[in-house]
C-alpha positions as CSV (number, residue, x, y, z in Angstrom):
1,X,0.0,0.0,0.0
2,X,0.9,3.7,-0.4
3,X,2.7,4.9,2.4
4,X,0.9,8.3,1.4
5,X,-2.5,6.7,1.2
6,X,-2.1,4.5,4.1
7,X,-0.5,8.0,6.5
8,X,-4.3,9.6,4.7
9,X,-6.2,6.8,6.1
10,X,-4.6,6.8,9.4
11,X,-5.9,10.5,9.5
12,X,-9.1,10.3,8.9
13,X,-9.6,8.0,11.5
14,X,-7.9,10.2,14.2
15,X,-10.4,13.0,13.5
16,X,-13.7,10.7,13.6
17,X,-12.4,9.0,17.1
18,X,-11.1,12.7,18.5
19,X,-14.8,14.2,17.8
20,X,-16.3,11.2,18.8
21,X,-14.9,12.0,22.0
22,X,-15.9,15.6,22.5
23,X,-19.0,17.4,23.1
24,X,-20.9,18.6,21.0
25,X,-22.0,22.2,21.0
26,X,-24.4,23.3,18.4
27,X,-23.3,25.0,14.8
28,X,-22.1,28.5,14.7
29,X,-24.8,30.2,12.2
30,X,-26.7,33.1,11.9
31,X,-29.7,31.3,11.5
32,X,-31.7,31.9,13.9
33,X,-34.4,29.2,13.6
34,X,-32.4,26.6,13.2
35,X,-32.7,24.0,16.3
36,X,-29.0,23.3,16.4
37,X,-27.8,27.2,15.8
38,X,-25.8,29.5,18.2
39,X,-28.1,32.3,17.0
40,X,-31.4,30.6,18.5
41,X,-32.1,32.1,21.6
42,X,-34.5,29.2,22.5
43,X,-32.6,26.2,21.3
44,X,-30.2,24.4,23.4
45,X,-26.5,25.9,22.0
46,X,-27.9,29.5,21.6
47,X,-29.8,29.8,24.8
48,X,-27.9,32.2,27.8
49,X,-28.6,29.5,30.5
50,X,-27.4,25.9,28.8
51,X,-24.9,24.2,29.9
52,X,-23.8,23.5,26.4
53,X,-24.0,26.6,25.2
54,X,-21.4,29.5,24.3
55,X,-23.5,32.6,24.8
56,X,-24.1,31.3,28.7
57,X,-21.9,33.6,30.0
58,X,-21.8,31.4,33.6
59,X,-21.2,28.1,31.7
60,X,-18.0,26.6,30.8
61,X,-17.6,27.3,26.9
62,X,-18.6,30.9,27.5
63,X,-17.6,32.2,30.4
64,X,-14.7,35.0,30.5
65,X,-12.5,32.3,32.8
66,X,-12.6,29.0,31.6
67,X,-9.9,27.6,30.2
68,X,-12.2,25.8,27.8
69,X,-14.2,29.0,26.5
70,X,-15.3,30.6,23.2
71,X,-15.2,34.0,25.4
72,X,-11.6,34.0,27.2
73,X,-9.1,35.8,25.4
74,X,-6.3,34.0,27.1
75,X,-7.7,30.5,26.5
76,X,-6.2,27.9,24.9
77,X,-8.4,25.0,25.1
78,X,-11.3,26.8,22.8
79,X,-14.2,24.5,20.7
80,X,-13.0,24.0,17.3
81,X,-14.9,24.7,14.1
82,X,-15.9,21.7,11.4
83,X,-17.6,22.5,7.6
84,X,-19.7,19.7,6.5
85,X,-17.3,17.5,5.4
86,X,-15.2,17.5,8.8
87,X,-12.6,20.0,7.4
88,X,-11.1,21.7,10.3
89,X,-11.5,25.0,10.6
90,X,-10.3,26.6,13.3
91,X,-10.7,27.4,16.8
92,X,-13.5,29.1,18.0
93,X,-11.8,31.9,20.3
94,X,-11.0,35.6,21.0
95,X,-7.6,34.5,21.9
96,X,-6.3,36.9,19.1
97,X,-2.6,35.4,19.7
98,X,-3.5,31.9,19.1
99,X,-2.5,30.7,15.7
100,X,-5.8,28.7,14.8
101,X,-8.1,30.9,16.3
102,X,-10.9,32.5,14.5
103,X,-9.7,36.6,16.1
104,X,-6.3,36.1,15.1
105,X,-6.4,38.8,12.3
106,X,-2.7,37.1,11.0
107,X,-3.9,34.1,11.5
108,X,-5.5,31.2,8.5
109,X,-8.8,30.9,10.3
110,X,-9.1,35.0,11.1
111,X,-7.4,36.9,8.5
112,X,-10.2,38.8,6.3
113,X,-8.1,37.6,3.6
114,X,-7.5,33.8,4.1
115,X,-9.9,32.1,1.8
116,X,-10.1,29.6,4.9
117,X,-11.3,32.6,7.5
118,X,-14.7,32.9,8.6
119,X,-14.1,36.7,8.7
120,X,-13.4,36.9,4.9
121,X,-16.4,37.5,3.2
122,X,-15.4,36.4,-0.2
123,X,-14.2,32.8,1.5
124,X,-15.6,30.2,3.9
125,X,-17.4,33.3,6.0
126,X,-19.4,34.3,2.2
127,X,-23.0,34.8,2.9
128,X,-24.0,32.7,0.0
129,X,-21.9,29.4,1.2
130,X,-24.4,27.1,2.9
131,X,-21.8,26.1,5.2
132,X,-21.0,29.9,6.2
133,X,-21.6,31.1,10.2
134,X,-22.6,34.2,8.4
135,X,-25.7,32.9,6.1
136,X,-28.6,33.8,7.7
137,X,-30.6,30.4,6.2
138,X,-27.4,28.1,6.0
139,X,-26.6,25.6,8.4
140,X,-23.5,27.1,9.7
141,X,-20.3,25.2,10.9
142,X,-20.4,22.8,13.8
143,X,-18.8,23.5,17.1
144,X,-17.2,20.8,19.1
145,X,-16.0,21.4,22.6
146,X,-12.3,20.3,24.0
147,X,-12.4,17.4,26.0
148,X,-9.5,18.1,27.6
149,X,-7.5,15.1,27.0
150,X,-5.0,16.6,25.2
């Protein structure tokens, strides 16, 4: 076999088992009707006062202090972004110093200009991608929480 194929193989099966692992919490979208989005107030990831979600500003993915937080600029430890197809795409985080995080204006994932930034509106954050956080009827890109383990 390829050593190639066989190294590709190998890493697909890393990322299913590693988000098998963590929790899931919700998909960042602007959709606010959507059961699963960050922008409904009433569902489960959007609402202020679920455990689960990152706009519960008590709660440990959106609290100012948790090491595991959307909201904590010196966090490290931040839920991570997937497209539809399980691409990674970054780090959910105001952490602008981190290198995969989403308000790192140098940075792949937060640079208006990197075609893989959710702040470049001509790239993966385009209103007109389905897969877009910014698409007000898409389905938005799905947040999965760090388990810690690593």
């Amino acid at each position: 076999m390829n050593k190639s194929l066989l190294v590709a193989i190998l890493s697909i099966g890393c990322v299913t088992v590693a988000l098998a692992d963590d929790p899931y919490l919700g998909k960042l979208s602007a959709n606010p009707y959507a059961a699963d989005s960050t922008s409904n107030p009433y569902g489960t990831y959007g609402s202020k006062y679920s455990g689960k979600s990152i706009k519960n500003p008590y709660g440990e993915y959106g609290s100012k202090y948790s090491s595991k937080s959307a909201n904590n600029p010196y966090a490290t430890n931040t839920p991570r972004l997937y497209d539809s197809q399980g691409n990674y795409r970054g780090k959910l985080s105001s952490n602008p110093y981190d290198p995969d995080s989403t308000s790192n204006p140098y940075g792949r994932y937060g640079s208006k200009y990197s075609p893989d930034s959710i702040n470049n509106e001509y790239g993966a954050g385009s209103p007109y991608r389905a897969d877009s956080p910014n698409n007000p009827y898409g389905q938005g890109l799905s947040i999965y929480g760090d388990d810690g383990g690593r």
